[in-house]
Structure formats: C-alpha cells, structure tokens
C-alpha positions in Angstrom: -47.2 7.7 -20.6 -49.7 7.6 -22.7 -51.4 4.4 -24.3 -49.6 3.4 -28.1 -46.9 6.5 -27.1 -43.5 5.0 -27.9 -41.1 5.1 -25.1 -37.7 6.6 -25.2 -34.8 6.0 -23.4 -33.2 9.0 -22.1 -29.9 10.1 -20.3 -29.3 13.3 -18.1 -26.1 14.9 -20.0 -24.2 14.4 -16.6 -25.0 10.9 -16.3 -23.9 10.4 -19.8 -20.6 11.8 -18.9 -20.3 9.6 -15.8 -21.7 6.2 -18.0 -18.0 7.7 -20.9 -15.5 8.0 -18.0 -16.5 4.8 -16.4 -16.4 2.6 -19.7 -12.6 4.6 -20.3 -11.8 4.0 -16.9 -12.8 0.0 -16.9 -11.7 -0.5 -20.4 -7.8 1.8 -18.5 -7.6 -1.1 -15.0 -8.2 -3.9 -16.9 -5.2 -2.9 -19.5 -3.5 -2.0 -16.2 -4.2 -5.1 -14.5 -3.1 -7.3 -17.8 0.4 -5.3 -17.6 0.7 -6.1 -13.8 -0.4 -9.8 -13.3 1.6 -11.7 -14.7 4.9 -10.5 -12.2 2.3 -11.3 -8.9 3.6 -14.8 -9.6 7.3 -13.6 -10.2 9.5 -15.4 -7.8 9.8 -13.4 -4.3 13.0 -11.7 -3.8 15.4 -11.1 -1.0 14.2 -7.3 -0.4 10.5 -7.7 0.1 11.2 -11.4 1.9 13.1 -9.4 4.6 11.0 -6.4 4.6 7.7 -8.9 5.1 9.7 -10.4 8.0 9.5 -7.5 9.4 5.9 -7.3 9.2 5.7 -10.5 10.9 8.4 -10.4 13.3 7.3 -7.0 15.2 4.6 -7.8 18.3 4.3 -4.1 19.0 4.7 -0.7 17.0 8.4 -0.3 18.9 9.3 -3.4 17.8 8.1 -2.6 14.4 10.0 1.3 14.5 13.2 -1.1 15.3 13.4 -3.8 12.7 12.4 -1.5 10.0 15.6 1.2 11.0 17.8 -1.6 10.0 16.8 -1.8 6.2 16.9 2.8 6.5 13.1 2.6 5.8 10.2 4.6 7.3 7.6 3.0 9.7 4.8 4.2 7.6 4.1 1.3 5.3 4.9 -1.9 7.8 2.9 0.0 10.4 -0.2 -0.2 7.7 0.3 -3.6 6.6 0.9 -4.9 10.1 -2.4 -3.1 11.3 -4.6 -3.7 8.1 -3.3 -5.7 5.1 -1.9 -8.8 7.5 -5.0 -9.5 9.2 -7.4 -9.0 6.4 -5.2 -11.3 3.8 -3.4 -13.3 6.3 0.2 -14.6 5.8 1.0 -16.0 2.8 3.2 -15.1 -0.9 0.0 -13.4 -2.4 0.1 -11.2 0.6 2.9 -9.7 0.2 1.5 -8.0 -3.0 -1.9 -7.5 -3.2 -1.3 -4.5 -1.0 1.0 -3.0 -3.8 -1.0 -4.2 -6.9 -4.0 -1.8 -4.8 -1.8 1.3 -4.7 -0.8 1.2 -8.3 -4.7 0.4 -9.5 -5.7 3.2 -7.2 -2.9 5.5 -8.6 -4.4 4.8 -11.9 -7.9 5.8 -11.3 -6.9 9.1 -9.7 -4.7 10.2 -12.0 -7.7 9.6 -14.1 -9.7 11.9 -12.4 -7.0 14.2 -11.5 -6.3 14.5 -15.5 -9.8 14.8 -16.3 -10.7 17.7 -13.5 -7.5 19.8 -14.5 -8.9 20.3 -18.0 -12.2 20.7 -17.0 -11.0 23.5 -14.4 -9.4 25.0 -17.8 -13.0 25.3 -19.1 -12.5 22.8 -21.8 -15.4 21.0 -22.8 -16.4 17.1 -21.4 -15.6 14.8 -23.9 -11.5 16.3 -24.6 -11.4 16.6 -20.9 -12.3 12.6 -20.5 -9.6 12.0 -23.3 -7.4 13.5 -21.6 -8.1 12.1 -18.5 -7.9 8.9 -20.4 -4.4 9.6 -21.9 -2.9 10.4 -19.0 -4.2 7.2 -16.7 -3.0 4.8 -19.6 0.1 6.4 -19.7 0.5 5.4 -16.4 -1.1 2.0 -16.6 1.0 1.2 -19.8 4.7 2.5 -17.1 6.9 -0.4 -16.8 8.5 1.1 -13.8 4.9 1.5 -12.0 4.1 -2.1 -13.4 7.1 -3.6 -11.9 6.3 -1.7 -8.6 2.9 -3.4 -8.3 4.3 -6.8 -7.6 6.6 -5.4 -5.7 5.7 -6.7 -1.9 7.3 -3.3 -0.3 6.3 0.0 0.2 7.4 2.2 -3.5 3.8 1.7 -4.7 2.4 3.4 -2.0 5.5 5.9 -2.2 4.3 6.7 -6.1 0.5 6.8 -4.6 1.5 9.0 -1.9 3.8 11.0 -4.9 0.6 11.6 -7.0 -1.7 12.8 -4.0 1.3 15.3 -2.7 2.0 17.3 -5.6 -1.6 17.4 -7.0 -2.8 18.7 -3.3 0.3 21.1 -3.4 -0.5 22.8 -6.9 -4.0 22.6 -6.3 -3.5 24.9 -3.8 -0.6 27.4 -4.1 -1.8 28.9 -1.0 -2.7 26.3 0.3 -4.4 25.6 4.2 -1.2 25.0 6.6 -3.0 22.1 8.9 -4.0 20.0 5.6 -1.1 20.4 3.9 1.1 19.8 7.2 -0.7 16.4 7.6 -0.3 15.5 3.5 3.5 16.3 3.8 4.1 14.7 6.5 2.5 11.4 5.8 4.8 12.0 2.6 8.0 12.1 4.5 6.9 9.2 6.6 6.3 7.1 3.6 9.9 7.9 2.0 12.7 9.9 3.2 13.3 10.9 -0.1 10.4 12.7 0.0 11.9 15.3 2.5 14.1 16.9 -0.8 10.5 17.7 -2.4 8.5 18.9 1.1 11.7 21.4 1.7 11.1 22.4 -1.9 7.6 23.1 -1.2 8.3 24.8 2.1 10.8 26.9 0.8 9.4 28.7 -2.0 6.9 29.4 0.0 8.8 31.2 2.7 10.6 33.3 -0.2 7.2 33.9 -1.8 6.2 35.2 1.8 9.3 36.9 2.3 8.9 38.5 -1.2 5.3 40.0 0.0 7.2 40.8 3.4 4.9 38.9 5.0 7.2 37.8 8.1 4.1 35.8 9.7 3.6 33.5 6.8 7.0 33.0 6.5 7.8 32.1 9.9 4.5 29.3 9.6 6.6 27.8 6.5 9.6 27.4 8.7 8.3 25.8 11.4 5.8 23.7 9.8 9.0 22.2 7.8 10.6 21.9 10.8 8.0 20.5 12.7 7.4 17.9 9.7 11.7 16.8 9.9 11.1 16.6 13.7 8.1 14.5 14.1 9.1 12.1 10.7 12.9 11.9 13.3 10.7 11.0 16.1 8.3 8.2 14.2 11.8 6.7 12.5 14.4 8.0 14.6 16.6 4.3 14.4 16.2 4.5 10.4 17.6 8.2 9.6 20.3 7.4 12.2 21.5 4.9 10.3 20.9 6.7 7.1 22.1 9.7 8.2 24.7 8.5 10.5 28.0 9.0 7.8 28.0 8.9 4.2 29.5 5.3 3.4 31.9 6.9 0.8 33.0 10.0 -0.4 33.3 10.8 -4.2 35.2 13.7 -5.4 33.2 16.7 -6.2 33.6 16.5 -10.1 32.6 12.3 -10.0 29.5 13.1 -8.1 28.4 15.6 -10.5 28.8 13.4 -13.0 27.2 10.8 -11.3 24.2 12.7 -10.1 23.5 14.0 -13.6 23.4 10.4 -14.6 21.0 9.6 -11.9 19.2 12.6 -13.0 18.6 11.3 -16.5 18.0 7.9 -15.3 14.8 8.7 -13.6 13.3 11.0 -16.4 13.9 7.6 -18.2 12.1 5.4 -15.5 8.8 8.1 -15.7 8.2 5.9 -18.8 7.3 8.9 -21.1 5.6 8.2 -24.1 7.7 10.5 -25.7 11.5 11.4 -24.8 11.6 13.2 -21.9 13.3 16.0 -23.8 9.8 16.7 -26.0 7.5 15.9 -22.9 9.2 18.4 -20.8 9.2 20.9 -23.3 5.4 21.0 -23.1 6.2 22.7 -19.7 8.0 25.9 -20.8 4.9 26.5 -23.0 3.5 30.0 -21.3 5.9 29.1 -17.9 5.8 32.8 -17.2 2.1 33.4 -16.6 1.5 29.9 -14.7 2.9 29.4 -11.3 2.1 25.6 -11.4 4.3 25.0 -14.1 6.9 27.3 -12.4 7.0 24.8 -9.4 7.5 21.7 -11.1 10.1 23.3 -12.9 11.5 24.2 -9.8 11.5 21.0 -8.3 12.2 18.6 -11.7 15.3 20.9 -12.6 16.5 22.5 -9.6 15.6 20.2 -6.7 15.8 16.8 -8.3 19.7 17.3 -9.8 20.7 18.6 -6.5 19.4 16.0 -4.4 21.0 13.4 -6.9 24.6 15.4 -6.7 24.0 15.1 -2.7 23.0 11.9 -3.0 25.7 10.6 -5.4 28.3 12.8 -2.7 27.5 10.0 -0.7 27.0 7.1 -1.8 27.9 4.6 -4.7 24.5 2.6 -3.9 23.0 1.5 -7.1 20.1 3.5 -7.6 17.3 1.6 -9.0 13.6 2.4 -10.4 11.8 1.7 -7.2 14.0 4.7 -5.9 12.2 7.1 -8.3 8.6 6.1 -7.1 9.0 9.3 -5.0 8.7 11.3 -7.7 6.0 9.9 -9.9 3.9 13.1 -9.3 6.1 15.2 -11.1 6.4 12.8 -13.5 2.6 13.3 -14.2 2.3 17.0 -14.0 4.9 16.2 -17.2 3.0 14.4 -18.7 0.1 17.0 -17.9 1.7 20.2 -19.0 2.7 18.7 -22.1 -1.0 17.7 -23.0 -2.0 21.1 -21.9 0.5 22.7 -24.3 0.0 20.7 -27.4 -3.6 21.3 -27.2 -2.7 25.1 -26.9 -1.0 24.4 -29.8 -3.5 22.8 -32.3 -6.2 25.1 -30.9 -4.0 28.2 -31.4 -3.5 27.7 -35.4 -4.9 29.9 -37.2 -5.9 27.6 -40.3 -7.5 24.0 -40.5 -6.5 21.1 -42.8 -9.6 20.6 -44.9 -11.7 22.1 -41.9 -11.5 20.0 -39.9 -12.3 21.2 -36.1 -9.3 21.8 -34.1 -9.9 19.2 -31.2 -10.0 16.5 -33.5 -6.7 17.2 -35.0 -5.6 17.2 -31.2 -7.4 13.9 -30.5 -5.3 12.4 -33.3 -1.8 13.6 -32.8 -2.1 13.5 -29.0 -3.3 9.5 -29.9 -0.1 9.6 -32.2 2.0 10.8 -29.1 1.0 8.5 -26.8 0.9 5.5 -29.2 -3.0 4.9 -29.0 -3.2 3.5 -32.8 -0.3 0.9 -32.2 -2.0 -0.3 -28.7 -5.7 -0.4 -29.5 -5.7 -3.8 -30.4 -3.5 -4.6 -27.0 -6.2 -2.6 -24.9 -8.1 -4.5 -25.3 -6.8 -8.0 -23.1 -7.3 -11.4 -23.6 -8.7 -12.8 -20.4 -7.6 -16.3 -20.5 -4.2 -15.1 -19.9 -4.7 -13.5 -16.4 -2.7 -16.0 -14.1 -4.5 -17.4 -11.3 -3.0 -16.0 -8.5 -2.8 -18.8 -5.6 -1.9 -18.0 -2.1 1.5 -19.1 -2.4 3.0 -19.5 -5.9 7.2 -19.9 -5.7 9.3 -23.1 -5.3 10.1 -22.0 -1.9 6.8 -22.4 0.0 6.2 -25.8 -1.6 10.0 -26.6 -0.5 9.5 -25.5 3.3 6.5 -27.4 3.3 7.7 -30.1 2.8 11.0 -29.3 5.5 8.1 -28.9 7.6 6.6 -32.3 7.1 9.7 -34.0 8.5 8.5 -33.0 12.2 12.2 -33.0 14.0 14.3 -30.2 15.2 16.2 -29.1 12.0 19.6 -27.2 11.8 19.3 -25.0 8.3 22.4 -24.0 6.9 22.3 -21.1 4.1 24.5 -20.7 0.9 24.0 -17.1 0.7 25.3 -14.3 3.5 22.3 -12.2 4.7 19.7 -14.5 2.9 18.4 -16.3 6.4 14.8 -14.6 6.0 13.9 -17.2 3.0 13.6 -20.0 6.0 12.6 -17.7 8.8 9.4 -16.2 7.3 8.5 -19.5 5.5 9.1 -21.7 9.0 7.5 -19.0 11.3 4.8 -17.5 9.1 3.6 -19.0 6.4 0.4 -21.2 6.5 1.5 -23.2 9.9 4.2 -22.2 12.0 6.8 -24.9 12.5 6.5 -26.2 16.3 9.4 -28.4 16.5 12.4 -26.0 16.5 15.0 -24.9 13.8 17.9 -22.8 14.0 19.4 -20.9 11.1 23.1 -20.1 10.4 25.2 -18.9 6.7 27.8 -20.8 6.0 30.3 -17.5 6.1 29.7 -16.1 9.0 27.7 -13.1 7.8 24.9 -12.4 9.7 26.4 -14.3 13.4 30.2 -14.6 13.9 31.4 -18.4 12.9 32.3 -19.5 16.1 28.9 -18.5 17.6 27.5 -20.3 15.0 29.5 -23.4 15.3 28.7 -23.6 18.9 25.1 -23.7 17.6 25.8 -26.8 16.0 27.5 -28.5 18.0 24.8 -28.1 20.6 22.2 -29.2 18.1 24.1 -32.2 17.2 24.6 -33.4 20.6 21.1 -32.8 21.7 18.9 -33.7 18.7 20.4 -37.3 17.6 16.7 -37.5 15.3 17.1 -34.0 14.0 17.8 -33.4 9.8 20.4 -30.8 9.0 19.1 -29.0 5.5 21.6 -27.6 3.2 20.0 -24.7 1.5 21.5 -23.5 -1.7 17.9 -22.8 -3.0 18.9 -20.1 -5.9 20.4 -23.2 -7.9 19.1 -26.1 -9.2 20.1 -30.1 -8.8 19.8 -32.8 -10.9 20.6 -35.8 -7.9 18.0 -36.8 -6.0 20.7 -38.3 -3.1 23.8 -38.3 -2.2 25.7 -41.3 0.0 28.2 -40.5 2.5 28.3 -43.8 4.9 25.2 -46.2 6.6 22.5 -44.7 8.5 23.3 -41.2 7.1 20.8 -40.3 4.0 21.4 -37.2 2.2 18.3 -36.4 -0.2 17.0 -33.6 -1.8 13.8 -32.1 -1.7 11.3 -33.2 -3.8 8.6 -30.4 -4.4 11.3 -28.4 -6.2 14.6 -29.1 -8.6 16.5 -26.8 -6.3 19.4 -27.3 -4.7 17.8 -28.1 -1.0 19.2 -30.8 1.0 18.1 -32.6 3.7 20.3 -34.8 5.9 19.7 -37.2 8.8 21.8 -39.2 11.4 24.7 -36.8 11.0 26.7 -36.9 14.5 29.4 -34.5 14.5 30.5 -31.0 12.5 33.3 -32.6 11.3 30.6 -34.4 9.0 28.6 -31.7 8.5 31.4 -30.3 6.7 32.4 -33.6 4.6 28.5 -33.4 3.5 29.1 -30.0 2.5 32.3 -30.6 0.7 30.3 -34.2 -0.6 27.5 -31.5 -2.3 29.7 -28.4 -3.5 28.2 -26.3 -0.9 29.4 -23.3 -0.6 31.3 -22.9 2.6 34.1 -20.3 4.3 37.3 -21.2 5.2 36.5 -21.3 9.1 33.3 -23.5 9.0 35.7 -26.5 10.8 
C-alpha cells in the first residue's frame, strides 16, 4: 500500500454471506435458548427420573438392553448417555438435560442450514435463501413442543434430531445409496420404534417405484434392507418390542379407533407448532405436487402413513398420546413448513404486476414475516440476558431433601406415598453427588411395585436388626406445614427441613404395628393390608 493511500476494508462476497448467516444464526440460539431455559430448572418428573435410573443402574450394555425393555424404549439413547453424556457431566439433575437442551440447539442450527441450502439448490439468490433459512430455524426455535422437549431428560429430543436428519437425507436423495441410507434408518428405528411406520414408508415406495420400472433387483434390495433394518432394531431391543408388541392392552371397536386416530392425527399437526393453521401450511404442499416427487413423499407419509399408524395405534391402545410422542415426526413437520415457503414465494414471484413497483422478493420478505409473526416477535428476539436462570447442578427440592436423609448416617427404611414412584429415592440415594453407604431399603405403601407381605417381611427385619435406624415417610409431591409430630418418649417424628414437603423422618420406632400408628398419626397414605 502505498504511502497517504487510504485503506479500505474489504470482504470476499462469500465471506460476507457466511459473517449474515452467522449473525441470523446467533441472533436464532439465543432466542432458542431464552424459550428453553427457564424449564432446565422445572422440577424433575417421574418419566425421566426412572429412565435416568436406568442410565445409572446398568453396569453393562445387557443390563442396559434389560432395564430399558421395561419402560418399551429402544437402547439407543441410554446406550449414548451411559457411554458419553454420564461420564462427561457426571450424575447430577442438570445432567439429565443438558443432553436434550444439545439435540434441540443442534436441531436448530441444521434446520438452518438445511432451509438455507434447499433454496439455494432452487437457484434462488443468497440473501432470500438466508431468510428463509432464518424463517424456518425460528420457527422451530419459537415450537413449544420442541421447547418443552429440551428439558426433557429422555430421549424425544434426539428422536426429533434424528426426525430432521432422516427425512432430509431421504428426499435429498430419492435414489438414494442403500449402505448410507441403511445405516441412517436404522439408527432411526433404534432411536424410536415409532420410527419404523415412516422407514416402511420409505422402503416401500421404493420397492413399487422399482417394481414400476420392473426392476426386480432394486426391488428385492428395498425388501431386504427393510427387513434387515426390523431384524437387527429386534435384536438390539428385543425385551422392549416384546413387551410392546407382546398383545395390544385393549381392543377398541373399529369405528372408535377411527375416530380416535383421526383425533391423534390432528393432534400432532397441532403439536408441529405451525405458524399458521396446519390447514394453510400444508396447503403450500399441493402447490405444483405433480411435477415434484419430494413433495409427493411427504404427502405420502403426512396423509397416508401418519393416519394409518394412528388408527393402528389407537386399535390398540387407550394410552394417552402426548407431544413428546410426535418428536418422531418433526421432519415432516419441517418439510411443511418448507414447502409452504417454497410455494408462497412461487406465488409472489409468479404475479404478474407489482404494487407501486416494488420488487417481488420484498413483497415476499414481508408477508412471509407476516406469516410467521416476525413483526410481533422482533422486540422478543431479541432476549434480555439477566433472565437466563443459572442452571446449578442440582436445582429441585428433592436433592436438597435426600441430602439431608443422607446426613443422618443410619440404615433408613423409606416408605413411598406413590405406587411405582420408588426411583425419586433410589437415584438420589445411589447416584447423586455421594452415594449413601449406610443401607436403605425402599417399599410403597400399597404394594405396587413388591407384593405387601414381602414388603412387610422387609420391615420387620429392619426393625429388629437396626434399633438406631430412621424410618422416612415420603409423601414428597405434597407440602406440610408441622415441623413434628409426637407419638410417645424416645420416638421423634420431624420433618425435613431443606424443603416444605411432606417428608418425614422417624427414629426409635420398634415394631410395624407403630409404623402404622405413625402413618395413620401423619395422614399417610397407606393400603388396607400394610398391618
């Protein structure tokens, strides 16, 4: 440079592009992170308590395959978080999550670039390709169902992640290389079994395709590769889909379950969060459906697939179906979402006057804003710092509660309220921070989980052998205004003080018989044949 020369600052046009998608793309996981914080320090619930027991609980990957079949969930996601995310974090609440709250962040930036490429592969130019790209990856930042997923500590976060990577590698490549796609689908399956309904989708249209070309060698691969996908995801979780799989647990009539799975139908185009009805979103699809074998597909497997897998799944079940159950599908969900961008610019672009000539792509930019509620949230995007929550290791009542069971350091005898809810003690008294090395046993008060009488016997045996031990009453889900309770001299009945929940600990009890006095004494829920 020469001497008094002036020197400019200047940007090669691609890293200009890369300096815009990276500011949208901060500017998209920070609005997604504000959304998603504040339920990291949500209480824990029952599901992902027991499913992180699991974690926990398994020395070995058969162990792991075998405590997992009992909650009908594939091995997949424990297997990682044993492997991985346990060691790495450690064991504690936060834990549980962090693996969750990285799937959904992750999902966000590839549906960023997944939004951004497909428009750029339709030869439309940088800057409405990085809108749309932007569009789509708030619309999934701004999902309440994906948010609620990301504090989730179980495995639907990964399912949507897995969701999104599927169908984008499966209409990326209609004819698509059998060894990669083999290996996609089946990590797919192994993530959920709901998953299987959209791989035998896949499979099968292309075996008719083939079998429409009369090409009988093709066809025969699609067979056995879906084959060999159900025979190796039975092999990896072959205690699970027994027990899924086993017997249907009820059997609806034929008309009930149609009803039914329409409902289910229409309840997960609602949980895919659309910024629009569902209705107008997925009537961007139809929009030139003949020429585009993409759009075919999804239809395919949103309106043929889905409504049948719901009227089989509603055949068999009255399980409540909830929106983690729809995570499965979140691809399709944003090839929606795609197709209807993709149409309404066609749209715009396709009229053949301007208002006040004003260039076509910025009437798109604003009503596609309009659509997706840009002007209303622009304020919102951008968050307010000082309200992120400071997420501590471990963040419920409970933790601070078992600590302080565990300070007592004597044998303790826990009785729970709730049938089925023992894995709030175990995983607190075995994992968390320090394990507790002075023995505890763990019964419900019904009979639930171990037959009364077994249970009893348990009891009895503490009593008599641990004369020092505390006996804790723990009806944790409600909250206690007494600090104690008396029953006679040199029995004290107190509650725990870390938390205003109903969590009592008892010493110098010496026989069941007072154990169940105590009980009575606290309005602890109790069955008939705890005597």
């Amino acid at each position: 440079m020469k001497k008094g020369q002036k020197y400019k600052f200047w940007i090669k046009p691609n890293l200009y592009w890369l300096f815009a998608a990276a500011a949208l793309l901060i500017v998209t996981l920070v609005r997604a992170l504000e959304l998603r914080l504040p339920g990291m320090v949500a209480l824990t619930g029952e599901g992902e308590t027991r499913y992180n027991l699991v974690v926990n609980e398994a020395k070995q990957l058969k162990d792991l395959m075998g405590l997992i079949s009992y909650q009908c969930q594939p091995v997949l996601d424990v297997f990682i978080r044993k492997v991985f995310w346990s060691p790495l974090l450690g064991y504690h609440e936060r834990s549980w999550r962090i693996p969750s709250l990285f799937y959904s962040l992750t999902a966000v930036i590839l549906v960023f670039y997944i939004g951004y490429h497909y428009f750029r592969k339709l030869a439309l130019a940088p800057n409405i390709s990085l809108f749309m790209g932007f569009l789509v990856a708030l619309w999934l930042a701004h999902s309440a169902s994906q948010g609620t997923l990301a504090w989730d500590g179980r495995h639907y976060s990964f399912v949507a992640l897995i969701s999104i990577i599927w169908f984008t590698a499966y209409l990326r490549q209609p004819q698509f290389k059998f060894g990669r796609f083999f290996i996609m689908s089946l990590i797919f399956a192994n993530a959920h079994f709901f998953a299987l309904a959209m791989i035998g989708s896949a499979y099968g249209l292309g075996a008719l395709e083939a079998l429409w070309r009369k090409d009988a060698g093709r066809m025969g691969k699609q067979v056995a590769s879906l084959a060999g996908i159900y025979a190796l995801t039975k092999w990896f979780n072959w205690g699970a889909l027994h027990y899924l799989s086993s017997g249907p647990p009820v059997h609806f009539p034929l008309v009930q379950a149609i009803e039914s799975g329409w409902d289910t139908w229409v309840f997960c185009q609602d949980q895919f969060n659309f910024p629009l009805p569902w209705v107008v979103v997925w009537a961007g699809l139809f929009y030139g459906i003949r020429k585009r074998g993409d759009q075919q597909r999804i239809f395919v497997f949103n309106f043929i697939t889905l409504p049948l897998f719901f009227f089989y799944f509603r055949l068999r079940s009255d399980l409540t179906f909830g929106t983690r159950y729809c995570a499965a599908f979140e691809g399709v969900a944003l090839y929606g979402v795609i197709f209807f961008l993709r149409s309404l610019y066609a749209l715009v672009t396709g009229l053949k006057h301007t208002l006040w000539k004003i260039q076509k792509p910025v009437i798109f930019a604003v009503i596609a804003s309009i659509c997706f509620h840009l002007p209303s949230t622009a304020m919102e995007i951008i968050p307010d710092l000082k309200k992120f929550p400071r997420l501590s290791p471990d963040f419920t009542p409970w933790y601070r509660i078992f600590d302080e069971i565990k300070d007592l350091e004597v044998p303790i005898f826990l009785i729970n309220s709730i049938c089925y809810l023992e894995v709030f003690p175990l995983i607190y008294l075995r994992y968390n921070r320090t394990p507790y090395y002075y023995g505890h046993e763990v019964i419900d008060s019904f009979g639930c989980a171990m037959p009364m009488a077994k249970g009893l016997a348990r009891l009895d045996r503490f009593l008599e052998t641990n004369p020092k031990g505390a006996v804790i009453f723990d009806q944790h889900e409600d909250l206690c205004e007494q600090r104690s309770i008396k029953y006679r001299p040199g029995v004290t009945i107190q509650r725990t003080k870390s938390a205003p929940h109903c969590v009592w600990i008892a010493k110098g009890i010496r026989t069941r018989k007072e154990v169940r006095e105590i009980g009575e004494l606290l309005k602890f829920p109790m069955g008939e044949t705890f005597r």
